[in-house]
N, C-alpha and C positions, 0 to 999 in steps of 0.2 A: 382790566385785561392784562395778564404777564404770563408771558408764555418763559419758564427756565431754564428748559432745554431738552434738547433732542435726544432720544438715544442711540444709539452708535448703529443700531438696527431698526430704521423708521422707514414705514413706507407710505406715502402719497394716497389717500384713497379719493375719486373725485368721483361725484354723486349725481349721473342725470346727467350730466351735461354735452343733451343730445339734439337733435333737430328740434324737435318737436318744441321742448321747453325753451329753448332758446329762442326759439321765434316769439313766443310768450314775452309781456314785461317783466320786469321785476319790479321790486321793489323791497327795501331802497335802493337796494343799489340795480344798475340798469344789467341784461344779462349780458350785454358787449362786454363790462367790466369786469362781469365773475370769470366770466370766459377768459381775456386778456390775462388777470390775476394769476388764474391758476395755470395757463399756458408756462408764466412763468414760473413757477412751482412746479412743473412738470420739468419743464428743460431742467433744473438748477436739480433737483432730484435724480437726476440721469445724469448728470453730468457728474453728480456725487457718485452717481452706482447705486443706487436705492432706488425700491422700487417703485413704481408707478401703478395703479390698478383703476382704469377705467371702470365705471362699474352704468352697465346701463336697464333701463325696465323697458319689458316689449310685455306684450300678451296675444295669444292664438288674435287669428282672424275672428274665429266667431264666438269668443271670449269665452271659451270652455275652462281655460285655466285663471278665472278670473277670482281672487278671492271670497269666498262666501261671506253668505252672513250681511243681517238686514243693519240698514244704516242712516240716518236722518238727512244726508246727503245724496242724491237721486246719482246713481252711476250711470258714465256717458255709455251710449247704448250708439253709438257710430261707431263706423269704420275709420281708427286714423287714416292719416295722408300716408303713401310710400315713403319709407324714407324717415318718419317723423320718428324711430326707433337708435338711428345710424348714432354715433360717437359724433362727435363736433368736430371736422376736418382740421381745427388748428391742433386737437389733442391725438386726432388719428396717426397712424401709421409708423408708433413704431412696434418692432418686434419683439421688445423685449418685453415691453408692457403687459401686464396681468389685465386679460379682459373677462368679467364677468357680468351672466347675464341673468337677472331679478325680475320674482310678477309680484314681489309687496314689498315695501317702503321697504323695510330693511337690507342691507346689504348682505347681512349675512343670514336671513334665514332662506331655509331650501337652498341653497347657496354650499359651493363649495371655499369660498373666503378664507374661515377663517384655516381652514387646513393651508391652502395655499401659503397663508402669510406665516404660518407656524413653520413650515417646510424650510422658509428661507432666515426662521432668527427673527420674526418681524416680533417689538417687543411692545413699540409704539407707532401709532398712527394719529396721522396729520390727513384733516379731512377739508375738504371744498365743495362746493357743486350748489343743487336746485330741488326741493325747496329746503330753504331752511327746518321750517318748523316741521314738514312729513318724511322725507327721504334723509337727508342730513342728520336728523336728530334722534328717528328712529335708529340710524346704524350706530350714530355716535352711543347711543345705550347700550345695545349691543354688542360692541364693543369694549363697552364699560364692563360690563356683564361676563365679558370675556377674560378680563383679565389683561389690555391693554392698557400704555397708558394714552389720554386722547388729549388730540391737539385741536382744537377748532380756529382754521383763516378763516376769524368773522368780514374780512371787506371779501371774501373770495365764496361769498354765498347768499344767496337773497331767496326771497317769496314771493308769493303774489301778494300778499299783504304785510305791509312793514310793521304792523303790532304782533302777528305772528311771529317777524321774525327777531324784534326786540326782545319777546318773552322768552323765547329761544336762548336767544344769547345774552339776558339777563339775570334770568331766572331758572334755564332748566344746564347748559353748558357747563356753568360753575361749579356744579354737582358731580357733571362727569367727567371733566377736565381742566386744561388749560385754556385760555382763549388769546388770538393774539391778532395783529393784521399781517400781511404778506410779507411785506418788509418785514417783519419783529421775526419770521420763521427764516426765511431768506439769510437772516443775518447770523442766526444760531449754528445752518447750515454746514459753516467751515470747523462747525467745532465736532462733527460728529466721525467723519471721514472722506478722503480725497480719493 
């Protein structure tokens, strides 16, 4: 894992990390930590002037806008809890922050993303959040896809399953990016702009 550096136009993309998932484990790493992690990655990024984009999934009440299409996986057919949609109040509240809002793994499809990030010079993106191996790794392609170049904080993202998220960040990351831990992006930080 070496992450080489920032470019002078990076913005923060943080994945999920809302009530809902949060109350969930992780694994490996526990979701207190991804959350902690990228809190700080958020401040240090704002403090740079770069931007931040919360990026959360919700879907209709009675799941009209829910993705089609048959699947070996049985889809939860309840109503979430109120609330289990919401940003994660240590990441909520600022206004500068870029919030969007996703009904499938990717950040950027049906999404207005990547316009946004195009609008302000974004050249590369540096990503965190839940899960690793479905929301994470989908957008990190997609972005790939895009023509980014991608940063992945592997200690600032987990799954519910750690082989998931190993293969992730062993085997499929490598291909689309960089990989680094928090500290390793943190510290490249001063090299980009103040």
């Amino acid at each position: 894992m070496t992450v080489t550096s920032l470019d002078t136009e990076t913005a923060l993309v943080v994945i999920d990390l809302q009530n809902g998932f949060l109350a969930a484990p992780g694994s490996p790493h526990a979701t207190t930590d991804v959350l902690a992690r990228t809190a700080k990655l958020a401040d240090a990024f704002r403090a740079h002037g770069l931007p931040v984009v919360l990026v959360r999934v919700t879907t209709a009440p009675d799941g009209s806008d829910a993705v089609p299409g048959r699947t070996e996986v049985p889809r939860r057919t309840q109503t979430p809890p109120a609330g289990w949609d919401e940003v994660a109040p240590e990441l909520a509240g600022h206004p500068q922050d870029i919030l969007v809002t996703k009904r499938n793994w990717s950040a950027f499809y049906g999404t207005d993303l990547d316009l946004r990030l195009r609008r302000r010079g974004v050249s590369q993106i540096v990503l965190a959040g839940i899960a690793t191996s479905i929301g994470v790794e989908s957008t990190a392609r997609a972005a790939y896809e895009h023509g980014y170049h991608v940063t992945l904080a592997a200690d600032a993202m987990t799954d519910v399953d750690a082989d998931a998220h190993r293969h992730s960040i062993e085997r499929i990351f490598p291909r689309l990016g960089e990989t680094g831990t928090t500290a390793d992006i943190l510290a490249l930080l001063p090299t980009t702009r103040a």
